[in-house]
C-alpha positions in Angstrom: 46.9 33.8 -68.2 47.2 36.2 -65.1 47.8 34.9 -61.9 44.1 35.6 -60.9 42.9 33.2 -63.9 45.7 30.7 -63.0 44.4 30.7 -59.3 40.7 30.5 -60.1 41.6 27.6 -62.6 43.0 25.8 -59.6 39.6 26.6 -57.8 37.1 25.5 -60.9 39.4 22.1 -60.8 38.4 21.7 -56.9 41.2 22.5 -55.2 39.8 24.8 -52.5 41.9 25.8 -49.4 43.0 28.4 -47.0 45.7 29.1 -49.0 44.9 29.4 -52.2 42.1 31.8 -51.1 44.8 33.7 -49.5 46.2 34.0 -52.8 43.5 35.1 -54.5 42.8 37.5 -52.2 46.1 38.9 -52.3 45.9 39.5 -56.2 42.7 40.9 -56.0 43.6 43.6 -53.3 47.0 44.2 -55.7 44.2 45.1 -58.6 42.2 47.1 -56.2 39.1 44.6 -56.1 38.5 44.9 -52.0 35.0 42.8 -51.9 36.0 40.4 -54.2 39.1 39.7 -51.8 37.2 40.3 -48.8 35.2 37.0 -50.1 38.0 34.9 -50.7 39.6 35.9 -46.9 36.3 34.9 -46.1 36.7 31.4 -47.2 40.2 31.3 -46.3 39.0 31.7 -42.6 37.0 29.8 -42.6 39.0 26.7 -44.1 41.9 27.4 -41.4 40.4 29.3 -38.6 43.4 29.5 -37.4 45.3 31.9 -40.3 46.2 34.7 -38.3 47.6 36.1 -41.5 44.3 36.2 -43.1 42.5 37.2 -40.2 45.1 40.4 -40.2 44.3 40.9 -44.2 40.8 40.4 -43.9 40.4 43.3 -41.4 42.3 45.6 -43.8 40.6 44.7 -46.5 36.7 45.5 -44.8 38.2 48.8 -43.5 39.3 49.8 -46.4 36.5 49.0 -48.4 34.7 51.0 -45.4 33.3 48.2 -43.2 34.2 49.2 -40.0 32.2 47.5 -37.7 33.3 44.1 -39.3 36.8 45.5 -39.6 36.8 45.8 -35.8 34.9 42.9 -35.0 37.5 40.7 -37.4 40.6 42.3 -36.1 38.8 41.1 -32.7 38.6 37.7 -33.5 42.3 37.9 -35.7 43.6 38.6 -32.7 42.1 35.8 -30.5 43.2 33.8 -32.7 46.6 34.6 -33.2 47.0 35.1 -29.1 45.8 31.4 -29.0 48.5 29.5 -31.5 51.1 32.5 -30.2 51.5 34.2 -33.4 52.6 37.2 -30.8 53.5 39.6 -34.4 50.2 39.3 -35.8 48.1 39.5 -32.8 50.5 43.0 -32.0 49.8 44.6 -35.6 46.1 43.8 -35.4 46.1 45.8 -32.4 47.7 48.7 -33.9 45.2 48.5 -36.6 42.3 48.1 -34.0 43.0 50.6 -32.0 42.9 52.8 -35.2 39.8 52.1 -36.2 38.3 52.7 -32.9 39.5 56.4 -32.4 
């Protein structure tokens, strides 16, 4: 089994948390499957709305996959939230990232 199937097994059996969509998503953006991982960052965010780290990958993934007004709007909120819980890295690379987007 790949890691994909191993994760989604984990998922069909009802586990289902930020984490393990994290996960997912990671493996799907290593095979190059952007809206499949922006769904799972999706749920990830919204299971810990707090994830700064998925917040940050989320944002990458929509710009990349060419949604740039949700990129910007995401990397927004990524970095609210990471201000707020003092994840002071995070909220400084989603910046970078904004600011490219917007120029």
């Amino acid at each position: 089994m790949t890691v994909v199937e191993n994760l989604e097994a984990l998922l069909a059996k009802g586990t289902d948390n930020a984490l393990l969509r994290f996960g997912l998503a990671n493996e799907h953006l290593k095979l190059g499957q952007l809206e499949q991982a922006i769904g799972h960052l999706r749920k990830a965010v919204t299971h810990d709305p707090k994830y700064s780290a998925a917040w940050k990958c989320l944002g990458k993934a929509l710009a990349d996959a060419g949604h740039k007004a949700e990129a910007i709007r995401t990397y927004e909120d990524g970095i609210r939230v990471a201000q707020e819980k003092g994840d002071v890295q995070a909220a400084k690379e989603m910046r970078v990232f904004l600011k490219r987007l917007q120029t």
